[in-house]
C-alpha positions, 0 to 999 in steps of 0.5 A: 497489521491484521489483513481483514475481508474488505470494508470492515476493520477489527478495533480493540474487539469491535468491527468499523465499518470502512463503507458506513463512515465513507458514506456518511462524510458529505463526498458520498451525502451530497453536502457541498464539502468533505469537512467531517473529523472522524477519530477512532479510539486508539486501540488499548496498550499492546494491540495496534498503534493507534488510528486516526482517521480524518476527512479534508474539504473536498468539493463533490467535482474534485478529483479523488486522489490519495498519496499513500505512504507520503512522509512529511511531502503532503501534496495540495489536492491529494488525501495524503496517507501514511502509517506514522502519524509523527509525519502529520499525514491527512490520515493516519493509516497503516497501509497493511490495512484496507483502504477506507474507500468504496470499490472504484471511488479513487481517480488517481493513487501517487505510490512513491518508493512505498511498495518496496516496504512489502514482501513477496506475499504480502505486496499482493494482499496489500496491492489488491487494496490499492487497484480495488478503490481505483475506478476503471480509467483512473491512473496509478503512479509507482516509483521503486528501486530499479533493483537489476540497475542498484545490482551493477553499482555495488563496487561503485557504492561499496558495501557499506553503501550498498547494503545501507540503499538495498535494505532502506532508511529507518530515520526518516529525513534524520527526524522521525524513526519509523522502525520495519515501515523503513525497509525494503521488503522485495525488489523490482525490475521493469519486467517484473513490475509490469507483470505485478500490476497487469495481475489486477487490472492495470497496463502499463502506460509509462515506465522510465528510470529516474535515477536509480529508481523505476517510474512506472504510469499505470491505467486501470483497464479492468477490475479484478474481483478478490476471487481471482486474485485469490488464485494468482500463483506466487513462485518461491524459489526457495520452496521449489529448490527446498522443501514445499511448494513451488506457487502458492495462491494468495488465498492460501497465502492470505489464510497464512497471514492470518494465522501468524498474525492470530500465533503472535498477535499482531 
């Protein structure tokens, strides 16, 4: 799960160009349907799980939508993108990864229970993927646990109960294991999450409790170049009531994960 520069993408030692393949499929040459099947090779024994990237009929006036992290609930109308290729997405993606979209090409992204599945820091590098392919207007729908209202349920549920909600499902539908993609990585409340999303340009439009879940509706009001994403600050609180630093900047942050990723290989 490597976090590169935007629209390039490192495979088994070479460099894919994410802006030269979305240019050359007919949405961006002016053909009449996005009908082109693009297949990278998988990478080599040992590196990252295999990419496959693949294109659906799509007319030049229809709406760009991506469902991104859909599990086998594949959406007529929408690019539906998800990391296990067992679930038989339209595109096989690890979502740690860039988005294989141009800067403000996406008119709507559908997020359901997904953004949950990343930590504190690394939530940041991958929402700034996410805000950096919506056009100004379009719109973003995020459901995640409501965790400040799963946090007074837990002598209703019981800690076995509990804890099983709190850290997520590895067994998809009790058919497909999806392995760390499964857990629950970082917890919101409305407060927090609508200060997550204002950080890249998005305001809040809607945000309702479904159920033990939050529904947050957002527009993008203003694009946020990665130079001032790069200096918004992280608070840890373990850091600040330890040893280190109170905030980090998600450039220093995005250096980090380079380096763990480049230690161990991943």
């Amino acid at each position: 799960m490597r976090f590169v520069g935007r629209g390039t993408w490192p495979l088994n030692g070479a460099t894919f160009n994410f802006t030269s393949f979305v240019r050359a499929s007919p949405r961006h040459n002016g053909g009449d349907e996005r009908t082109s099947h693009v297949q990278v090779n998988p990478p080599k024994a040992g590196e990252r799980t295999s990419i496959v990237l693949r294109t659906l009929s799509m007319s030049n006036e229809q709406p760009l939508k991506l469902h991104l992290g859909c599990g086998t609930n594949k959406l007529p109308g929408w690019v539906n993108i998800d990391s296990v290729a067992r679930c038989q997405p339209d595109l096989v993606l690890d979502l740690t990864q860039p988005l294989p979209y141009e800067d403000q090409s996406v008119d709507a992204i559908l997020a359901e229970d997904l953004l949950e599945h990343f930590d504190k820091y690394v939530r940041y590098v991958v929402f700034a993927q996410w805000a950096r392919v919506l056009k100004i207007g379009g719109t973003i729908t995020l459901q995640v646990p409501n965790f400040k209202k799963i946090l007074f349920r837990y002598f209703k549920f019981g800690f076995d109960n509990f804890v099983d909600f709190i850290f997520g499902e590895n067994m998809w539908r009790s058919t497909v294991y999806i392995g760390h993609f499964g857990n629950h990585k970082w917890g919101y409340s409305e407060e927090s999450l609508k200060r997550f999303v204002a950080s890249f340009g998005i305001e809040t439009m809607l945000l309702e409790h479904k159920g033990l879940n939050l529904r947050l509706v957002g527009e993008k009001k203003r694009h946020v170049i990665d130079e001032d994403i790069d200096r918004i600050e992280i608070y840890s609180h373990a850091n600040a009531t330890g040893i280190g630093a109170p905030r980090l900047a998600v450039g220093l942050v995005r250096e980090r994960i380079r380096d763990f990723q480049d230690q161990f290989h991943v």
